[in-house]
C-alpha positions in Angstrom: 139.4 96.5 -34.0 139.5 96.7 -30.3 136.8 97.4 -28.7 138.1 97.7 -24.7 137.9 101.0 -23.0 140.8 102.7 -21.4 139.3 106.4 -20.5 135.6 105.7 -19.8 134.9 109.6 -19.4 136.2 110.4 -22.8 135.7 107.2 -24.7 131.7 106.8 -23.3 130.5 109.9 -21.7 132.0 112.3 -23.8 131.8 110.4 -27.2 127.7 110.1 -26.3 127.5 113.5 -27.0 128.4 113.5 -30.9 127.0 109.8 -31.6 125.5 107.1 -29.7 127.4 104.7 -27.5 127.0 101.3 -26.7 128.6 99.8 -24.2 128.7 95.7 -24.0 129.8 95.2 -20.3 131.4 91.4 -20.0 133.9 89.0 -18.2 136.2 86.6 -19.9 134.7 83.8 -17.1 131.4 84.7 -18.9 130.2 82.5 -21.2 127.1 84.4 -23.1 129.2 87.2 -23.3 131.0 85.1 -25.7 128.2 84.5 -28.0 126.8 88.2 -27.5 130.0 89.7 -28.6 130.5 89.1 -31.9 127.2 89.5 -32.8 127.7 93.7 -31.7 131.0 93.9 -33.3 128.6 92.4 -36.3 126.3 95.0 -35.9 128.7 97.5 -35.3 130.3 97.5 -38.5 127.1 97.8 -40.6 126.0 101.2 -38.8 129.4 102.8 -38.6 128.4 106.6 -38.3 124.9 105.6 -36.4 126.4 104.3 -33.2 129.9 102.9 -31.9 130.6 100.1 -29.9 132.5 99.8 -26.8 133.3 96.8 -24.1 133.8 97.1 -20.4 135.5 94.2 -18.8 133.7 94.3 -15.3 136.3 92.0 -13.6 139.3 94.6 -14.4 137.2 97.7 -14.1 135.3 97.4 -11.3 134.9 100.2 -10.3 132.8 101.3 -13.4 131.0 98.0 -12.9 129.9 99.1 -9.4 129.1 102.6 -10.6 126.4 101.4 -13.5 125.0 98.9 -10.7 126.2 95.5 -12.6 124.6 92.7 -11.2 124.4 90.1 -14.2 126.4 90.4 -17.5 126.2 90.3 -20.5 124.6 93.6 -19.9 124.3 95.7 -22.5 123.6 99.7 -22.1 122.9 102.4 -24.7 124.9 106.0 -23.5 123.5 109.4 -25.1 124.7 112.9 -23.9 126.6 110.9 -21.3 123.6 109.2 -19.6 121.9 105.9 -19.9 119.1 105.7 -22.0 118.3 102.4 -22.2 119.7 98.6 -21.8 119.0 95.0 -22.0 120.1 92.3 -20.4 121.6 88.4 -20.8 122.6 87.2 -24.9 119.7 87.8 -26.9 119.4 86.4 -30.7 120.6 88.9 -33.5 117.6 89.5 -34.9 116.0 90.8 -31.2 119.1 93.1 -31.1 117.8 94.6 -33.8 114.9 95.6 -33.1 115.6 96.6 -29.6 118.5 99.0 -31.7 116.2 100.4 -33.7 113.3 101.3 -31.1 116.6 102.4 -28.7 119.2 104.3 -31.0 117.6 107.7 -31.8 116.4 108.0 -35.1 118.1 111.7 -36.5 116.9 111.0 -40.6 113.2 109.2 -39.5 111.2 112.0 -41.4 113.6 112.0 -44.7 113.4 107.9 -44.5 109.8 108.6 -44.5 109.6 111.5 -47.3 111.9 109.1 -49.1 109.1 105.9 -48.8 106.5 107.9 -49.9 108.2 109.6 -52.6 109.3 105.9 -53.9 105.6 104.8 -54.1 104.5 107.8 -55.6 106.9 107.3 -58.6 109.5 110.1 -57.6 112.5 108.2 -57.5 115.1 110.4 -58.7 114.0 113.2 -55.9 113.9 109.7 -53.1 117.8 109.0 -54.0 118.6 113.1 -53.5 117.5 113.2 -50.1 118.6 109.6 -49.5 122.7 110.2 -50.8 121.9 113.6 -48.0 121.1 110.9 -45.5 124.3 108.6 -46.3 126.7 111.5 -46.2 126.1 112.4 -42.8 124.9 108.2 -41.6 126.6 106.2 -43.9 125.6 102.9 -41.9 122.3 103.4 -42.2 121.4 100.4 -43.8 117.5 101.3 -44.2 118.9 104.5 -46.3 121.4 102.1 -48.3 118.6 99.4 -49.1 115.8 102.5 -50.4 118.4 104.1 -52.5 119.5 100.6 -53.9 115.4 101.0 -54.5 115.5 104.0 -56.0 118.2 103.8 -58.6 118.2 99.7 -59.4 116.1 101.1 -62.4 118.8 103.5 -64.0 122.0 101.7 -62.2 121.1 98.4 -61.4 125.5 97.5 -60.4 125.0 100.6 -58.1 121.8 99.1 -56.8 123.5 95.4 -56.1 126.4 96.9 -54.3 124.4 99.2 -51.9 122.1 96.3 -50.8 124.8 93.3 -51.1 126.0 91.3 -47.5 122.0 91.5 -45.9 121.0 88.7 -44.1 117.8 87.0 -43.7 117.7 88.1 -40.4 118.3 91.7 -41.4 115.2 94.0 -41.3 115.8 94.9 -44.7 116.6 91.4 -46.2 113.9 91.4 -48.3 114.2 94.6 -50.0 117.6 93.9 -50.6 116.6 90.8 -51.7 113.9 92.6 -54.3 116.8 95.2 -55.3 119.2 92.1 -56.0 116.5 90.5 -57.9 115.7 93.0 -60.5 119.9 94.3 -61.0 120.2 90.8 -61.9 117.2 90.5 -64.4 119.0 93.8 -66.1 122.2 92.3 -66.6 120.5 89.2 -68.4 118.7 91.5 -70.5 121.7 93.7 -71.6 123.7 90.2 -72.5 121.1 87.8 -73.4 123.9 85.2 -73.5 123.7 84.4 -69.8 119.8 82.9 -70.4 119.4 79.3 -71.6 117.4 79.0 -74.7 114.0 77.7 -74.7 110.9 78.8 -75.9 110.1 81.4 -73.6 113.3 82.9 -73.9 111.9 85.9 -76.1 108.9 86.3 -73.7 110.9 86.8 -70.7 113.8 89.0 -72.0 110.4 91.3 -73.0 108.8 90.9 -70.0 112.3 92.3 -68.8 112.2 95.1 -70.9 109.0 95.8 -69.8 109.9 95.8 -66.3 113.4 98.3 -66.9 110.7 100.5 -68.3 108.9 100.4 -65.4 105.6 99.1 -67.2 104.8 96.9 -64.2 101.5 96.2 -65.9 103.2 94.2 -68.5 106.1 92.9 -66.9 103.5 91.1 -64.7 101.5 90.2 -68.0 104.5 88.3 -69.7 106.2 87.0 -66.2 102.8 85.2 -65.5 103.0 84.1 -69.1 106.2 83.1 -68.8 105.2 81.1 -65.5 102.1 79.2 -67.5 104.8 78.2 -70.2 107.7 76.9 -68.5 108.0 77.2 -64.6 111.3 76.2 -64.3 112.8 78.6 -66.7 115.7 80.7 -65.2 115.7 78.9 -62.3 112.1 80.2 -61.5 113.0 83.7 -62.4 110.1 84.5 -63.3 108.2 84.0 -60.2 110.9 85.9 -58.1 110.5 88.7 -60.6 106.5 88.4 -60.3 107.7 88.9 -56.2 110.1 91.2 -56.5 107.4 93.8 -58.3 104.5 92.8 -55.9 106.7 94.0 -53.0 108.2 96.8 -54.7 104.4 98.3 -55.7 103.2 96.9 -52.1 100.4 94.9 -51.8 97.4 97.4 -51.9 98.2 98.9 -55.1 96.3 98.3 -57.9 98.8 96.4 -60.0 99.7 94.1 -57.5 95.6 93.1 -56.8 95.1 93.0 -60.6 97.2 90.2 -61.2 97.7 88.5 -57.2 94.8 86.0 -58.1 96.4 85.3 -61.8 99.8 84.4 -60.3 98.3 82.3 -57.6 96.5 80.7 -60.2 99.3 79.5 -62.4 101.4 78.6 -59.1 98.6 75.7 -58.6 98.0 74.4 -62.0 
C-alpha cells in the first residue's frame, strides 16, 4: 500500500474529519525513520477503520514541512477535524506507540467497551458480543472489541473465538487475553476429539475438568485442573496449569473463585 501523500488538503485535512489521520513525516537520508516506519504501517493494518496512516517526505514537500514547523524527523503527528491534536517525536519502540495511540486516537465506542467488560464479569455474555459485533461493524480494527468478543463467545464458538484473537503479539495490549481466548478454543477442540490427548492416567480427569470448564463451572474446572496438576504436571504440555491461568484471568483476580483456589494452585506449583 502506498502510504505517500499527493493532495495534503484532501488526503490529511479533509480525511481528519471522517477518521483520524496520522501523518509519519520522514526523509529517505533519515535513518530512524526507517525503523519507525514499518512499525505504523504495522499498526496501521490492525486498526483499519480507527485511524489511517499517511507519510510526508519533508525533503520533497517542503513546503508542508515548513508549515507544521519540522525541525527533527521522524515526527509523528495525529490530525483530527483538520488540526493537530497531538504528536511525538524521534523512533519510539512498538509497544510505547501503543499506548501513546490509545491515550491520543479518540476513543468513539469507550462506554460500549466498558458496558461490554462489565457485562462479561457479570456473566452476560451473549448481551457483551451484541453490543460488541455493533462496535465491529462501524471499527472493525478495534482490536480491544475483537479480543472481548473472542471472550465472549470462546464458550459457544471457540473456532470463532481463535480466529478473532489470532496474529496478537506479546507486545500487543491485549496479548494476554488473546492468549486466554486461544487457550480455552484449544482445550474445546481436545475435548470434542479426545484423540489429539496422549494417554496417561489423568487423561479422564482432565477431559472432565474440560467439560467442566465448557460449562462454565469454573469451580470445578479449577478443582480437577489442580488435580490434574498434583498428578502429572507435565501432562499436555502443562495444559493444565495454562488452563488454571487462563480462568484466573478470565474471572480476574478478586473474584471469589479465583482466591478460593490461588493458594491451592500455588501450592501444587512448589511441591
Amino acid at each position: 500500500m502506498d502510504f505517500e501523500i499527493i493532495d495534503f488538503k484532501r488526503e490529511v485535512l479533509d480525511k481528519s474529519r471522517e477518521i483520524p489521520v496520522l501523518v509519519d513525516f520522514w526523509a529517505e537520508w533519515c535513518a530512524p525513520c526507517k525503523v519507525i516506519g514499518p512499525i505504523l504501517e504495522r499498526l496501521a493494518a490492525k486498526n483499519v477503520g480507527t485511524w489511517v496512516l499517511k507519510k510526508l517526505n519533508t525533503e520533497k514537500r517542503q513546503d508542508i514541512a515548513l508549515e507544521y514547523k519540522i525541525g527533527s524527523i521522524p515526527n509523528v503527528k495525529l490530525f483530527v477535524d483538520g488540526v493537530v491534536v497531538d504528536e511525538f517525536l524521534g523512533s519510539l519502540p512498538e509497544d510505547l506507540i501503543v499506548k501513546w495511540l490509545k491515550n491520543a486516537i479518540p476513543g468513539n465506542f469507550d462506554a460500549q467497551i466498558q458496558e461490554s467488560l462489565d457485562l462479561l464479569k457479570s456473566g452476560q455474555a451473549e448481551l457483551a458480543a451484541v453490543i460488541l459485533g455493533q462496535v465491529l461493524e462501524v471499527e472493525p480494527g478495534n482490536m480491544e472489541a475483537k479480543v472481548l468478543l473472542g471472550r465472549a463467545v470462546v464458550f459457544t464458538d471457540p473456532d470463532r473465538a481463535e480466529s478473532l484473537c489470532n496474529g496478537l503479539q506479546p507486545a500487543d495490549e491485549f496479548y494476554e487475553t488473546a492468549e486466554m481466548v486461544i487457550q480455552c478454543a484449544g482445550l474445546f477442540k481436545k475435548k470434542a476429539d479426545a484423540d489429539l490427548l496422549p494417554e496417561a492416567p489423568v487423561k479422564a480427569l482432565y477431559l472432565d475438568a474440560i467439560e467442566s470448564l465448557a460449562n462454565q463451572d469454573f469451580d470445578a474446572a479449577l478443582e480437577k485442573m489442580i488435580r490434574v496438576l498434583g498428578e502429572n504436571r507435565a501432562y499436555d504440555n502443562d495444559g493444565a496449569r495454562k488452563a488454571c491461568v487462563a480462568v484466573f484471568h478470565c474471572l480476574g483476580e478478586d473474584h471469589e473463585i479465583t482466591k478460593k483456589y490461588r493458594h491451592s494452585f500455588g501450592m501444587v506449583l512448589n511441591v
